[in-house]
Every structure is written in structure tokens, then in C-alpha cells.
Residue frames as a rotation matrix with the C-alpha (Angstrom) as fourth column:
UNK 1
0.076 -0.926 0.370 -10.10
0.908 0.218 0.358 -5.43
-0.412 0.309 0.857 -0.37
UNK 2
0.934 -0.195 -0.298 -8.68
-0.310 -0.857 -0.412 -2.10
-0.175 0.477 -0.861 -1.61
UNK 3
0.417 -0.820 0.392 -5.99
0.865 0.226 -0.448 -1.43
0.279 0.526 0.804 -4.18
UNK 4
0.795 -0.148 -0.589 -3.42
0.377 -0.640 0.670 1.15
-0.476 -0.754 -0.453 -3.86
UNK 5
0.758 -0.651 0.023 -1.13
0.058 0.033 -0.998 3.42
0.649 0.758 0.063 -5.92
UNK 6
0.592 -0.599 -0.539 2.41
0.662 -0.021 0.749 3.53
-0.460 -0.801 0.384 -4.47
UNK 7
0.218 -0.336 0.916 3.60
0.815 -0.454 -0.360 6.29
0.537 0.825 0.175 -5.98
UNK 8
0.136 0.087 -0.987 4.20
0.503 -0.864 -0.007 10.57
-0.854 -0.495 -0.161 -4.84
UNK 9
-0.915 -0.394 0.093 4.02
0.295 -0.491 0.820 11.59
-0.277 0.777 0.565 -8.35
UNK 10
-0.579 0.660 -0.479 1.25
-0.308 -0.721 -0.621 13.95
-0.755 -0.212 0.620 -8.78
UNK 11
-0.328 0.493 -0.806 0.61
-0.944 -0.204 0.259 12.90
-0.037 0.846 0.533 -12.49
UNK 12
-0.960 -0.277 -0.045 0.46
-0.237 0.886 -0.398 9.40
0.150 -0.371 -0.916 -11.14
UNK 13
-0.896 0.444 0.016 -1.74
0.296 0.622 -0.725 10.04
-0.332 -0.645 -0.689 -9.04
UNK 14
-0.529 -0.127 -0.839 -3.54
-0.615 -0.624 0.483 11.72
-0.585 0.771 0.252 -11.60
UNK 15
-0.505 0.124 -0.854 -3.76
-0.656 0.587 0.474 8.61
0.560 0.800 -0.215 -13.68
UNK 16
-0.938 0.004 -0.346 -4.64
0.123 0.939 -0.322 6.30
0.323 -0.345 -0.881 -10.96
UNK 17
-0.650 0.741 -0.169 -7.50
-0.207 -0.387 -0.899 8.68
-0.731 -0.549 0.405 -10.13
UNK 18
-0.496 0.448 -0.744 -8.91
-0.834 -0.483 0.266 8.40
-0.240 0.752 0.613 -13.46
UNK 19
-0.857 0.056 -0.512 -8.93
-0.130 0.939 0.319 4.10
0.498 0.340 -0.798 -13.67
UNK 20
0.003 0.987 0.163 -11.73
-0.569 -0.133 0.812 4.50
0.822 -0.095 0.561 -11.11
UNK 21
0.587 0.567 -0.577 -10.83
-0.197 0.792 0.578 1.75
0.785 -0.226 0.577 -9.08
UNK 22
-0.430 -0.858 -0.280 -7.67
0.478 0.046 -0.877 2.68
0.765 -0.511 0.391 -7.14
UNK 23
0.447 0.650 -0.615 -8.47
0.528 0.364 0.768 3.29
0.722 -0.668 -0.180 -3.70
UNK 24
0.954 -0.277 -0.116 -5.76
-0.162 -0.801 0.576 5.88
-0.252 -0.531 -0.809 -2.04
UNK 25
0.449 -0.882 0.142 -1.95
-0.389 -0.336 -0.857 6.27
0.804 0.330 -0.494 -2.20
UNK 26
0.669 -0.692 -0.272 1.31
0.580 0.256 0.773 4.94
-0.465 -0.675 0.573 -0.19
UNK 27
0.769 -0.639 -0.011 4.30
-0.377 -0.440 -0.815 6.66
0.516 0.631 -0.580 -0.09
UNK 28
0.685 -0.699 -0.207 7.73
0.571 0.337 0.748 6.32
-0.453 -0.631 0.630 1.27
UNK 29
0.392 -0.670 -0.631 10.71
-0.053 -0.701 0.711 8.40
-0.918 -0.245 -0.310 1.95
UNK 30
-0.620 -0.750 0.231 12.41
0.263 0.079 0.962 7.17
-0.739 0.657 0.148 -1.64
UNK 31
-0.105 0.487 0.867 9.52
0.993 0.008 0.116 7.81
0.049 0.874 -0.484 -3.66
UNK 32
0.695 0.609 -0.382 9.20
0.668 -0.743 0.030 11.47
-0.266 -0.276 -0.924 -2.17
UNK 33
0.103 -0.993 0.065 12.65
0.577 0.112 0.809 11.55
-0.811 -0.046 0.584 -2.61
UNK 34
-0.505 -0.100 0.857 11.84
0.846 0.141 0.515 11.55
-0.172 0.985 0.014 -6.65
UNK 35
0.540 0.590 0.600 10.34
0.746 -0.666 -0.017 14.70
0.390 0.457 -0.800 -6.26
UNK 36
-0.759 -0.561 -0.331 12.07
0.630 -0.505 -0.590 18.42
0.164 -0.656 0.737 -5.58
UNK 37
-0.057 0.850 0.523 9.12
-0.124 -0.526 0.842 19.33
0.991 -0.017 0.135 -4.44
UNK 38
-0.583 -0.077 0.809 8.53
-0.779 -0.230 -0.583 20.22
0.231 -0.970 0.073 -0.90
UNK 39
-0.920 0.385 -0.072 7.21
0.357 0.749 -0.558 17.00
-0.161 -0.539 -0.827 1.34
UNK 40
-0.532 0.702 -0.474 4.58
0.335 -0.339 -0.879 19.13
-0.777 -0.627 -0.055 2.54
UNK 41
-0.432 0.440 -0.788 3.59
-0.804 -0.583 0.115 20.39
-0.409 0.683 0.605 -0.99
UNK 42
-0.582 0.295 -0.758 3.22
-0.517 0.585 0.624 16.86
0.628 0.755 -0.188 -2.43
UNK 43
-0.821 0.502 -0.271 1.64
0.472 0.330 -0.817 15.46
-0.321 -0.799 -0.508 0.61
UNK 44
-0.418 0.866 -0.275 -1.20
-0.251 -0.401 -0.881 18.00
-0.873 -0.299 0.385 0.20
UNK 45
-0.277 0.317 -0.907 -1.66
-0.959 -0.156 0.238 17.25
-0.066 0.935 0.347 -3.44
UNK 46
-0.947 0.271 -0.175 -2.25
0.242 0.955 0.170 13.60
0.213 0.119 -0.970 -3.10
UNK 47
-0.756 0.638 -0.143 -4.15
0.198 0.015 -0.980 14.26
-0.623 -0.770 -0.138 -0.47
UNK 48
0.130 0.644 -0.754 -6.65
-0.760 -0.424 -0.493 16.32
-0.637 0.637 0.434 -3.27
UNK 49
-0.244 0.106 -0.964 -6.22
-0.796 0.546 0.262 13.55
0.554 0.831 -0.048 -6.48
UNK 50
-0.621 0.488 -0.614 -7.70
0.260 0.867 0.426 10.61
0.740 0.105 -0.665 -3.81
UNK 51
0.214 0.831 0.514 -10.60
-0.583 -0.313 0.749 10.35
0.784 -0.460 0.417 -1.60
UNK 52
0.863 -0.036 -0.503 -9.29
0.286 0.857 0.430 7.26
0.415 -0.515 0.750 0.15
UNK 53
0.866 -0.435 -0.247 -5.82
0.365 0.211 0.907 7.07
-0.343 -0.875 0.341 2.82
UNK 54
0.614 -0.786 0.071 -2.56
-0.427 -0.407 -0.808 8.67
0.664 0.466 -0.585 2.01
UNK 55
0.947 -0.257 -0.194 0.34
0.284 0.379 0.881 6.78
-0.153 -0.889 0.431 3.67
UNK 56
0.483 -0.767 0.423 3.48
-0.465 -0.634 -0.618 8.46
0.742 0.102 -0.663 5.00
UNK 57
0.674 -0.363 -0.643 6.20
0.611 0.764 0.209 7.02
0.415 -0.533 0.737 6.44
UNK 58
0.894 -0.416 0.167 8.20
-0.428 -0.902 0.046 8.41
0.132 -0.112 -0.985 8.94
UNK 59
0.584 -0.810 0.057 11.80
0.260 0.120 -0.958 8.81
0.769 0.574 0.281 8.87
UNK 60
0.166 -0.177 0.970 12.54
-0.933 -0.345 0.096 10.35
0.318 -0.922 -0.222 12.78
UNK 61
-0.215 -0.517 -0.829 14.66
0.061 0.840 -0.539 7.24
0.975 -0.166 -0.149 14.68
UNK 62
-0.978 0.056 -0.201 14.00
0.207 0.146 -0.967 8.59
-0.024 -0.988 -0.154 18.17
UNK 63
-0.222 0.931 -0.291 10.38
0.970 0.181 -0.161 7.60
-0.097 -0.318 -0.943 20.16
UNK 64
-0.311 0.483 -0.819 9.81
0.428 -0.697 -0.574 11.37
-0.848 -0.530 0.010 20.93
UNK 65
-0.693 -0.389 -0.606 10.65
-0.305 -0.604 0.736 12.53
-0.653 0.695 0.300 17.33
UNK 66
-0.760 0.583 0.287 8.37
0.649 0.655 0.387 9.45
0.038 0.481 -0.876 15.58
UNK 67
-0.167 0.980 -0.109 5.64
0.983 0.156 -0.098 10.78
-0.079 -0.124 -0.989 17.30
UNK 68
-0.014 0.262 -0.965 6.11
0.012 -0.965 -0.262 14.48
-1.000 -0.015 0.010 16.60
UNK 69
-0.757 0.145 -0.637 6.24
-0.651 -0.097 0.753 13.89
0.047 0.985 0.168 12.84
UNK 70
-0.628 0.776 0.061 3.41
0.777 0.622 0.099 11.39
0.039 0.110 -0.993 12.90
UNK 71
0.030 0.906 -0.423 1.34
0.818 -0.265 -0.511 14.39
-0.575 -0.331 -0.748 14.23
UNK 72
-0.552 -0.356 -0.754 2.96
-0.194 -0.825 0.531 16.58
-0.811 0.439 0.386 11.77
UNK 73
-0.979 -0.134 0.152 2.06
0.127 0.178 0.976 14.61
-0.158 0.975 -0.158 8.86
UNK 74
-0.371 0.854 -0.364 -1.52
0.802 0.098 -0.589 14.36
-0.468 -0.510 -0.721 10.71
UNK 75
0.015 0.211 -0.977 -1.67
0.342 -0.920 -0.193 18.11
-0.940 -0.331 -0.086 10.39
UNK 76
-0.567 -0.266 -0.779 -0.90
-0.655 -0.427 0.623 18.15
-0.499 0.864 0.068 6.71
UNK 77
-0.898 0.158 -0.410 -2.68
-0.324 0.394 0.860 15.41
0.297 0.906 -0.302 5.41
UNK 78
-0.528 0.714 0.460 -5.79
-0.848 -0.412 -0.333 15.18
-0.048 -0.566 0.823 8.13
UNK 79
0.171 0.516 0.839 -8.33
-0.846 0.514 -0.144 12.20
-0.506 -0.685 0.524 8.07
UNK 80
0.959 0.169 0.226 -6.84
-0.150 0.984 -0.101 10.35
-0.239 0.063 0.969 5.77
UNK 81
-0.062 -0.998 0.029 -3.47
-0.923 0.046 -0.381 10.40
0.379 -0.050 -0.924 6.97
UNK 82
0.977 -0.213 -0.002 -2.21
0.159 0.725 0.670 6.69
-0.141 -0.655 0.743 7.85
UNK 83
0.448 -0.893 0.044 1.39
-0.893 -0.449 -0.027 6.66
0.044 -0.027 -0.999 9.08
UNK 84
0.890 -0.152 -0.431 3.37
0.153 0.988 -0.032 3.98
0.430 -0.037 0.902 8.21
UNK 85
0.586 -0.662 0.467 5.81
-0.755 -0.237 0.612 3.24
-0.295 -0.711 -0.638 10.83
UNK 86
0.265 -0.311 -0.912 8.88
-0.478 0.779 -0.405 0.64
0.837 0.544 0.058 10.11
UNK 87
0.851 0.311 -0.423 9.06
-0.093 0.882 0.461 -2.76
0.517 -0.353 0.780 12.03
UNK 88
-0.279 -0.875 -0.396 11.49
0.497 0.222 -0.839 -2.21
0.822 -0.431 0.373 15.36
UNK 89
-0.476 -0.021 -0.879 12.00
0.831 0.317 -0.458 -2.13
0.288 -0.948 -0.133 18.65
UNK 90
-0.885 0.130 -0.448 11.58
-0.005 -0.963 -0.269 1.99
-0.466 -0.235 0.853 18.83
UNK 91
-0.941 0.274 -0.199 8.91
-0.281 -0.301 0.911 1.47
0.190 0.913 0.360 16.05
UNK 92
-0.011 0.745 -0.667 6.29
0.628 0.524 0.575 -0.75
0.778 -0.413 -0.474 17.88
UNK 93
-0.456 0.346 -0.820 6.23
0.688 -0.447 -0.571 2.30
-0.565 -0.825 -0.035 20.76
UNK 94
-0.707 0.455 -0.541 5.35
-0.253 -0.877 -0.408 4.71
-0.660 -0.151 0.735 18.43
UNK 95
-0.854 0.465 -0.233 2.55
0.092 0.576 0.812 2.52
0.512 0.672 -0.535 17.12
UNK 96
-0.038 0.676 -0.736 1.03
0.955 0.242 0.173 1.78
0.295 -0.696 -0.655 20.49
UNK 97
-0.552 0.163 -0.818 1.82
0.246 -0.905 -0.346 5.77
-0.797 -0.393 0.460 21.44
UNK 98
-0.762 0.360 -0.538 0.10
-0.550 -0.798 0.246 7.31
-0.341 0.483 0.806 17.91
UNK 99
-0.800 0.564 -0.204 -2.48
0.388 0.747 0.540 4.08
0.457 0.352 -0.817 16.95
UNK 100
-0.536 0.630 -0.563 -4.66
0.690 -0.059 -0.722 5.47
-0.487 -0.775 -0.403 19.42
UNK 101
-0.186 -0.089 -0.978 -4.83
0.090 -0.993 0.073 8.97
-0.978 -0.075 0.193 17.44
UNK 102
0.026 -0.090 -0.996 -3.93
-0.934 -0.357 0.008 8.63
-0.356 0.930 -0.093 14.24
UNK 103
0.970 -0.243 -0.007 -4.02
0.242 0.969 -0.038 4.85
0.016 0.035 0.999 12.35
UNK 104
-0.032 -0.967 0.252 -0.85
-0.831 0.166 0.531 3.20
-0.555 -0.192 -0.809 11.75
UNK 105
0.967 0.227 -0.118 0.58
-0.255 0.877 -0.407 0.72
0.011 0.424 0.906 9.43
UNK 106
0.117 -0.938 0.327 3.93
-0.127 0.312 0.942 -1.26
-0.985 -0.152 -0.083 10.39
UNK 107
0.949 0.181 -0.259 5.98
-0.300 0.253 -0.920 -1.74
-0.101 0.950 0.295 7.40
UNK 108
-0.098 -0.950 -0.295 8.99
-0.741 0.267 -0.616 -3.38
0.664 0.159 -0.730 6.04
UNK 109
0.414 0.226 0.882 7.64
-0.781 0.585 0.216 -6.66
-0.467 -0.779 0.419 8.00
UNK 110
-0.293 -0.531 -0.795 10.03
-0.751 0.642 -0.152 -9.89
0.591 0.553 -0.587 7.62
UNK 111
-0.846 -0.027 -0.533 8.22
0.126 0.960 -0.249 -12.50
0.519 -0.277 -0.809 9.94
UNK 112
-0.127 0.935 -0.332 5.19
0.209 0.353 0.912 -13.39
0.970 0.046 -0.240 11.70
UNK 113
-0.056 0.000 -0.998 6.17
0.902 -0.428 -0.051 -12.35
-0.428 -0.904 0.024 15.47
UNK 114
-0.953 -0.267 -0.141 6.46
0.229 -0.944 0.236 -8.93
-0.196 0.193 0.961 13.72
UNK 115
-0.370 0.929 -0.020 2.65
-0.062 -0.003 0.998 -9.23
0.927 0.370 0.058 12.54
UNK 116
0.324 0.551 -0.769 1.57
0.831 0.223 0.509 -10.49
0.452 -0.804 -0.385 15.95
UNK 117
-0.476 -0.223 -0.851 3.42
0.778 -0.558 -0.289 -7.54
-0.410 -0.799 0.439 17.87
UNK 118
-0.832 0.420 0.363 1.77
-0.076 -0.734 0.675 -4.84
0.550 0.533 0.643 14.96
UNK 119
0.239 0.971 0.015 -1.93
0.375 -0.106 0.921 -6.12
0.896 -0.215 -0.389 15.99
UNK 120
0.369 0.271 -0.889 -0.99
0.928 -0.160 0.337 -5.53
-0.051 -0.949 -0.310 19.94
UNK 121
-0.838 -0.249 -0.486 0.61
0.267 -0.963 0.034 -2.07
-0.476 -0.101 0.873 19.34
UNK 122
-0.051 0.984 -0.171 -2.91
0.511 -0.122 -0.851 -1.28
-0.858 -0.131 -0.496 17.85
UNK 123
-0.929 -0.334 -0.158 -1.54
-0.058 -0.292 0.955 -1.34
-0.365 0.896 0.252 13.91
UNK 124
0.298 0.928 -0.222 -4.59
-0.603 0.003 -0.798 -1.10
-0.740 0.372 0.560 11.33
UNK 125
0.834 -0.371 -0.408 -1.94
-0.272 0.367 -0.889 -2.40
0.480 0.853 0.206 8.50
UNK 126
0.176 -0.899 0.402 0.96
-0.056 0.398 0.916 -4.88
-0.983 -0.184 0.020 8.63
UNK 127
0.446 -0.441 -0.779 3.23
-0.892 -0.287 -0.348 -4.05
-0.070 0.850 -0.522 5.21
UNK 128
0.223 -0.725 0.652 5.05
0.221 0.689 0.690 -7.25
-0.949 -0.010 0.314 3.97
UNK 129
0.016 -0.214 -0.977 7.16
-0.932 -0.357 0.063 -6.45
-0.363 0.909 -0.205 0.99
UNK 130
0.614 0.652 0.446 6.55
-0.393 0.742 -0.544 -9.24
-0.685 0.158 0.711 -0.88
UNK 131
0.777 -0.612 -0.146 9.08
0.189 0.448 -0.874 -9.74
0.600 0.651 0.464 -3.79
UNK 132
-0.001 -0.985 0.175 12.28
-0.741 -0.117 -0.662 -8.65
0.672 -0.130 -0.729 -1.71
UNK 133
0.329 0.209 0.921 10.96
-0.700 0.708 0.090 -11.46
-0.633 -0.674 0.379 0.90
UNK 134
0.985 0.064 -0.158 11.08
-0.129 0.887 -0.443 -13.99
0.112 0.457 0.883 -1.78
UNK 135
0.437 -0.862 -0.258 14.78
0.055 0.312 -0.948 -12.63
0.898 0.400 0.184 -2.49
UNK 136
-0.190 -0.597 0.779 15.95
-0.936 -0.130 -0.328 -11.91
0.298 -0.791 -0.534 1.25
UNK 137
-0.148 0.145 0.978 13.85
-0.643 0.738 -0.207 -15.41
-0.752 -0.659 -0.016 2.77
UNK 138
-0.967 -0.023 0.255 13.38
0.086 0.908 0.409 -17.77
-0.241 0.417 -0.876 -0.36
UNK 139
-0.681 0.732 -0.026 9.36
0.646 0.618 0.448 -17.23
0.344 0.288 -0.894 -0.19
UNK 140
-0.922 0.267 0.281 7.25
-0.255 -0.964 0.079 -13.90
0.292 0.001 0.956 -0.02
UNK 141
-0.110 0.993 -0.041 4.10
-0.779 -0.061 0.624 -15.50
0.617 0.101 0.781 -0.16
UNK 142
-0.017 -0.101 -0.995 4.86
0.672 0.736 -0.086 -17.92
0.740 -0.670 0.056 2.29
UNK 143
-0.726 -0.237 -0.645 5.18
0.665 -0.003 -0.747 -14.95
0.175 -0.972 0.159 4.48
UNK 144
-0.614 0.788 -0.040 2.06
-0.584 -0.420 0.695 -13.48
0.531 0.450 0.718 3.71
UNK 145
0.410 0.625 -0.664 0.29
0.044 0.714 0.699 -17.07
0.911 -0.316 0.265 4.82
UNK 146
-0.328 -0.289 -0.899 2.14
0.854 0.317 -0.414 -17.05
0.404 -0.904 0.143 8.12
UNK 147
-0.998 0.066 -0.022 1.29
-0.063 -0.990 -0.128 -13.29
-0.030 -0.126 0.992 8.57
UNK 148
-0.372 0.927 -0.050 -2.42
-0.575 -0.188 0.796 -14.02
0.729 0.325 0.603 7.67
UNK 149
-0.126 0.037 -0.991 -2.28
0.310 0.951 -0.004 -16.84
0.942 -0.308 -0.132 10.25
UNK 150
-0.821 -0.426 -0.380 -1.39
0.528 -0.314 -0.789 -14.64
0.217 -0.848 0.483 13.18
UNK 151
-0.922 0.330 -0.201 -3.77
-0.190 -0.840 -0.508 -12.14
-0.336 -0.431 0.838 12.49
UNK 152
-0.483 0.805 -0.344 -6.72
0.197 0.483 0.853 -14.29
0.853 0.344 -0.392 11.40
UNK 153
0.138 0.810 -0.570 -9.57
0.892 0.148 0.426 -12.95
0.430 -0.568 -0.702 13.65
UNK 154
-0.381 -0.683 -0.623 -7.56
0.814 -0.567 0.123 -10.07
-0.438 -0.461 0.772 14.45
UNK 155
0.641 0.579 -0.504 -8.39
0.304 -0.794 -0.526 -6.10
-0.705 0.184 -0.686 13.33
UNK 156
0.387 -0.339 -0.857 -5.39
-0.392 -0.902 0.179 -5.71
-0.834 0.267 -0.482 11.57
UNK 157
0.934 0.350 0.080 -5.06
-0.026 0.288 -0.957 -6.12
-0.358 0.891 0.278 7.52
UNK 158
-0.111 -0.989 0.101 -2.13
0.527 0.027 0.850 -7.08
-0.843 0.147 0.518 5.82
UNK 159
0.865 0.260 -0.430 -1.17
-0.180 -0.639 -0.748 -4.87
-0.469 0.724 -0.505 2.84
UNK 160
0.388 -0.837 0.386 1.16
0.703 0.539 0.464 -6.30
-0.596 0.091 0.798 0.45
UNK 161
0.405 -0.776 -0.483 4.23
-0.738 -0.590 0.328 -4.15
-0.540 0.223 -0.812 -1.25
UNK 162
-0.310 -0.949 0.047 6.85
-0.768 0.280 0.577 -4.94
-0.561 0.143 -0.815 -3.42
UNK 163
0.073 -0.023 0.997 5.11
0.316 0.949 -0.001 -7.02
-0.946 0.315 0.076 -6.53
UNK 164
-0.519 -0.748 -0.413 6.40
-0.393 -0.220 0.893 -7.11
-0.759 0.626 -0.180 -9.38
UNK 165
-0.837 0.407 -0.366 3.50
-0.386 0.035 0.922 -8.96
0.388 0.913 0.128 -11.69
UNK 166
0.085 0.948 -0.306 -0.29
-0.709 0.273 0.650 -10.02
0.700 0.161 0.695 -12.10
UNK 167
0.077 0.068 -0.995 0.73
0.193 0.978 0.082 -13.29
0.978 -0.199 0.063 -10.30
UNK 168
-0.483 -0.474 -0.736 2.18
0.585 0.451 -0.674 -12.44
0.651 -0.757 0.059 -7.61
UNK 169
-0.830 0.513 0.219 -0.54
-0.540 -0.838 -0.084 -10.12
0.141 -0.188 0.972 -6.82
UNK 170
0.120 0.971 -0.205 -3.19
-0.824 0.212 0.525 -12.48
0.553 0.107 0.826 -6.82
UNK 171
0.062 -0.396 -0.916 -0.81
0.224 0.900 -0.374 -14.82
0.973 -0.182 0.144 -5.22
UNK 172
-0.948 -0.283 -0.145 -0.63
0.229 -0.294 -0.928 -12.75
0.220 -0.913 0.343 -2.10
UNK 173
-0.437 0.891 0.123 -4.34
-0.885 -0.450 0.120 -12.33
0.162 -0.057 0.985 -2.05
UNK 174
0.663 0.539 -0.519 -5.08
-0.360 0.838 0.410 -16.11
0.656 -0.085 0.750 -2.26
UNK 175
-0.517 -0.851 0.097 -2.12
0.172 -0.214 -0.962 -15.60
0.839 -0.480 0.257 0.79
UNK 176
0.051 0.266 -0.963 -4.24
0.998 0.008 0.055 -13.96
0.022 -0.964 -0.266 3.00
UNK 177
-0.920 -0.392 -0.020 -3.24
0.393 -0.918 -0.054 -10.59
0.003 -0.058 0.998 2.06
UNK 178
-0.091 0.955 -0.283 -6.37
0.543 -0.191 -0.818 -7.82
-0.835 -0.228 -0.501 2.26
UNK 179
0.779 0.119 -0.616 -5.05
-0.231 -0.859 -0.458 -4.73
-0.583 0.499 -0.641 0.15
UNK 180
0.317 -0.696 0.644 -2.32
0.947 0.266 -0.178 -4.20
-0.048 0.666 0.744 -2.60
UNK 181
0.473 -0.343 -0.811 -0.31
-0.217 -0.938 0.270 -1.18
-0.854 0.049 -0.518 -2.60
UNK 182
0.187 -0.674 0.714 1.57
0.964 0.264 -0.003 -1.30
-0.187 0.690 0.700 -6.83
UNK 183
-0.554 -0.294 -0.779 2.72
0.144 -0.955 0.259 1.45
-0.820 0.031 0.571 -8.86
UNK 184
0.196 0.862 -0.467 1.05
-0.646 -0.245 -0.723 3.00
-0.737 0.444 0.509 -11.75
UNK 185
-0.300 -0.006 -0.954 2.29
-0.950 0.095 0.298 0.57
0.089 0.995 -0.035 -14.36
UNK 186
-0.996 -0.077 0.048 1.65
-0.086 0.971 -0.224 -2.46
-0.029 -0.228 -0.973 -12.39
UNK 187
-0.328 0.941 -0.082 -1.71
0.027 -0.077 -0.997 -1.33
-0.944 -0.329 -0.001 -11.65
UNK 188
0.035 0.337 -0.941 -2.46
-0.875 -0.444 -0.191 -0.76
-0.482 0.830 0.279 -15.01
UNK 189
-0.468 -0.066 -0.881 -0.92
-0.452 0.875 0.174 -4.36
0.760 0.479 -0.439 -16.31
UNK 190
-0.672 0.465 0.577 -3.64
-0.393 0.436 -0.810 -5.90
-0.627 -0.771 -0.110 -13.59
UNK 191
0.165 0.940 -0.300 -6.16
-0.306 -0.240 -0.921 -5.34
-0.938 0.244 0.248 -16.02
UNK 192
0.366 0.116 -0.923 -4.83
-0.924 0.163 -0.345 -7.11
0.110 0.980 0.167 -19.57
UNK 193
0.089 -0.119 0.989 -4.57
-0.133 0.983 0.130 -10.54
-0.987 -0.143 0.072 -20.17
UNK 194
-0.569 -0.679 -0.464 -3.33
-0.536 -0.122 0.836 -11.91
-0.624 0.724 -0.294 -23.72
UNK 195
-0.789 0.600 0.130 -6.06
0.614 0.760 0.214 -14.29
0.029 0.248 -0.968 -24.21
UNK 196
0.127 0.625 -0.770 -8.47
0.441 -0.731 -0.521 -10.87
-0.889 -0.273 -0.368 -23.05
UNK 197
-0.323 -0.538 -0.779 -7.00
-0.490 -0.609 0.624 -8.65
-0.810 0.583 -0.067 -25.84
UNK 198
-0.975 -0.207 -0.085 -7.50
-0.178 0.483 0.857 -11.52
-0.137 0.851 -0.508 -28.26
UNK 199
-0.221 0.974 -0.049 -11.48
0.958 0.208 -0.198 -12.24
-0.183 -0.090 -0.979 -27.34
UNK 200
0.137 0.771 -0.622 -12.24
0.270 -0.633 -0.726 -8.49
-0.953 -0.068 -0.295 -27.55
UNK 201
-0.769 -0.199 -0.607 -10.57
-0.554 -0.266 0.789 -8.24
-0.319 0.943 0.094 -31.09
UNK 202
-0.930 0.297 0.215 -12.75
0.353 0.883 0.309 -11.23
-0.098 0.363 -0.927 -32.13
UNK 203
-0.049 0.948 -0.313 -15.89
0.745 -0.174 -0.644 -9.54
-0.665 -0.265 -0.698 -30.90
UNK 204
0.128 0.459 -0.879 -15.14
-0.292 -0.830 -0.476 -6.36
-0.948 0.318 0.028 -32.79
UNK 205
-0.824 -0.532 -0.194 -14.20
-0.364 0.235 0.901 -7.87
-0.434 0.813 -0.387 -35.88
UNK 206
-0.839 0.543 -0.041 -17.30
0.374 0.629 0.682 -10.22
0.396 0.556 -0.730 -36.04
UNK 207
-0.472 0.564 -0.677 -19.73
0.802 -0.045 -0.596 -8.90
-0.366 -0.824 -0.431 -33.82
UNK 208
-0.204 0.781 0.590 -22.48
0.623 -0.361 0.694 -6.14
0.755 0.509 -0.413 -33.68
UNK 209
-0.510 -0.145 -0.848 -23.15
0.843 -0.279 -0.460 -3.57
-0.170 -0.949 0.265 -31.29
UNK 210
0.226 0.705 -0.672 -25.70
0.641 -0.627 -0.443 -0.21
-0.734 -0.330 -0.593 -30.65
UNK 211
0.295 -0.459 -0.838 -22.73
-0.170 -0.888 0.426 1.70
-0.940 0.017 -0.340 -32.08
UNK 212
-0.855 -0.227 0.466 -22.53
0.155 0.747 0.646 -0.47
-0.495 0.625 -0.604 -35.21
UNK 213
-0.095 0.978 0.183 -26.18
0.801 0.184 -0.569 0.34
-0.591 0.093 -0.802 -36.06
């Protein structure tokens, strides 16, 4: 399992570099957006604040185009470029045309034939956005388990998107999900619990320690 910031803010990634435990970076066209920084400028800076995958998504509608920015982004971010490609007809060719080359991770997946066609275009990652499923189909994590079904035995990992708290993070993981892509505040509220917060006061209040000596 790896975690993942979703983010294209440098100071972001920054922070997420520092928790120790984050694992590379997703982007997408709306988060790059949030910078007026050149693509290509913030692209290389992730690249430098993780050791692990940068994902870029491309934004080119025609087959020929897909695959000439796929090899663009290639060229700017290098071995750990994954391109995330979104979930249609034109999209599943340039999977099976750049999977070979470069990974690939479908994204913006809304059903389980979409998962099964990702693994045969030769995806590494199927994206399901998880909360906007719940609100577009009634049940995110229901499509997670059907998604985990298809590709049970299969090479390619699901990576959930789109959660919105502790639960529903761990809820797509006991789904079937592999990875978690959040942002930096979700990631961060992984890691406190109210009943946590209240045991470690207790300890320092009553308690003894090296630094206490």
C-alpha cells in the first residue's frame, strides 16, 4: 500500500515530504491550474520534494495528441512519471499505445467494465473517485469492491481519489483499494484520533520518561 499527496503546491509538497510517510504526488489539470506557474516548472519541482511517482494527467482529446504529451510529460518528469489518462473510448488507446513505455493510470473510473478494460490496455492504476461516486451512484465504496473484484489476480492496483475523511479512507482500503491519493490536510487528519490525543495527555501528565529524568 502507498499513500499519496494530491496536491501541485510546492509547499505541500514540502510538508508531505517532511511526515515521512507519503509516498509520491498526483496531480490534475485543476490543481495545476492553482498555480501561475509554468506546468513544466512545477512538474519538475515535485518531481525534486518526492522520491516516489508523480502523476500527470493529460488534457490532449485526440489519440495522436494523448500520446505526444504523455511523452512530453515523460521528458520532464522521467522515471517517475505515471500518466494518468481519463476513462474513454479515445482514452483506453492511449493506454494500450503509451502502457508499454511509460506506466499509466486510468482515472475518473465510474464502473467495473471500466476497471476490467484499464487491466487489458496494460493500466498499472485504475483511479475511482470515491466520494463523488457515492454522490453521482449512491455508493463509492461499493464501487471500489466491484473494481477490486475484476482485478483480483490481476497487475493492476486501484488507487482511490476523492475522500473526504479518516473513514472513508480506510473504508476503501477494507474495499479492495491498494493506494490513497488525499490532500495535505486529509493526510495529516489520518493520523489523530480524539481518544489518541486524550491517552497521550494522560501519559504526559502522569507518566515518566528519559526526558523527565
Amino acid at each position: 500500500m502507498s499513500i499519496y499527496l494530491d496536491s501541485a503546491i510546492a509547499s505541500e509538497a514540502e510538508a508531505a515530504r517532511e511526515l515521512g510517510w507519503v509516498k509520491g504526488i498526483t496531480t490534475n489539470p485543476t490543481l495545476l491550474a492553482k498555480s501561475d506557474l509554468p506546468v513544466q516548472t512545477i512538474l519538475k519541482r515535485l518531481t525534486e520534494l518526492t522520491t516516489g511517482p508523480v502523476f500527470y494527467q493529460l488534457t490532449a482529446s485526440d489519440l495522436k495528441d494523448m500520446i505526444t504529451e504523455g511523452r512530453a510529460a515523460y521528458d520532464i518528469i522521467g522515471q517517475q512519471t505515471v500518466l494518468k489518462i481519463p476513462a474513454s473510448l479515445v482514452g483506453f488507446q492511449a493506454v494500450a499505445a503509451l502502457s508499454p513505455e511509460i506506466p499509466c493510470a486510468v482515472t475518473a473510473i465510474y464502473s467495473a467494465s471500466q476497471a476490467a478494460v484499464s487491466q487489458e490496455a496494460g493500466a498499472k492504476y485504475a483511479i475511482a473517485y470515491v466520494n463523488r461516486a457515492t454522490k453521482l451512484l449512491g455508493d463509492g465504496i461499493a464501487l471500489v469492491r466491484e473494481m477490486a473484484s475484476v482485478l483480483a489476480g490481476s497487475n493492476t492496483e486501484i488507487l482511490a481519489a476523492s475522500i473526504k475523511s479518516p473513514q472513508e479512507a480506510a473504508a476503501s482500503l477494507q474495499a479492495g483499494a491498494h493506494h490513497l491519493t488525499l490532500p495535505l490536510a486529509m493526510l495529516q487528519s489520518l493520523t489523530t484520533h480524539e481518544l489518541s490525543l486524550q491517552t497521550i495527555d494522560e501519559f504526559a501528565k502522569n507518566g515518566r520518561g528519559i526526558l523527565q529524568e
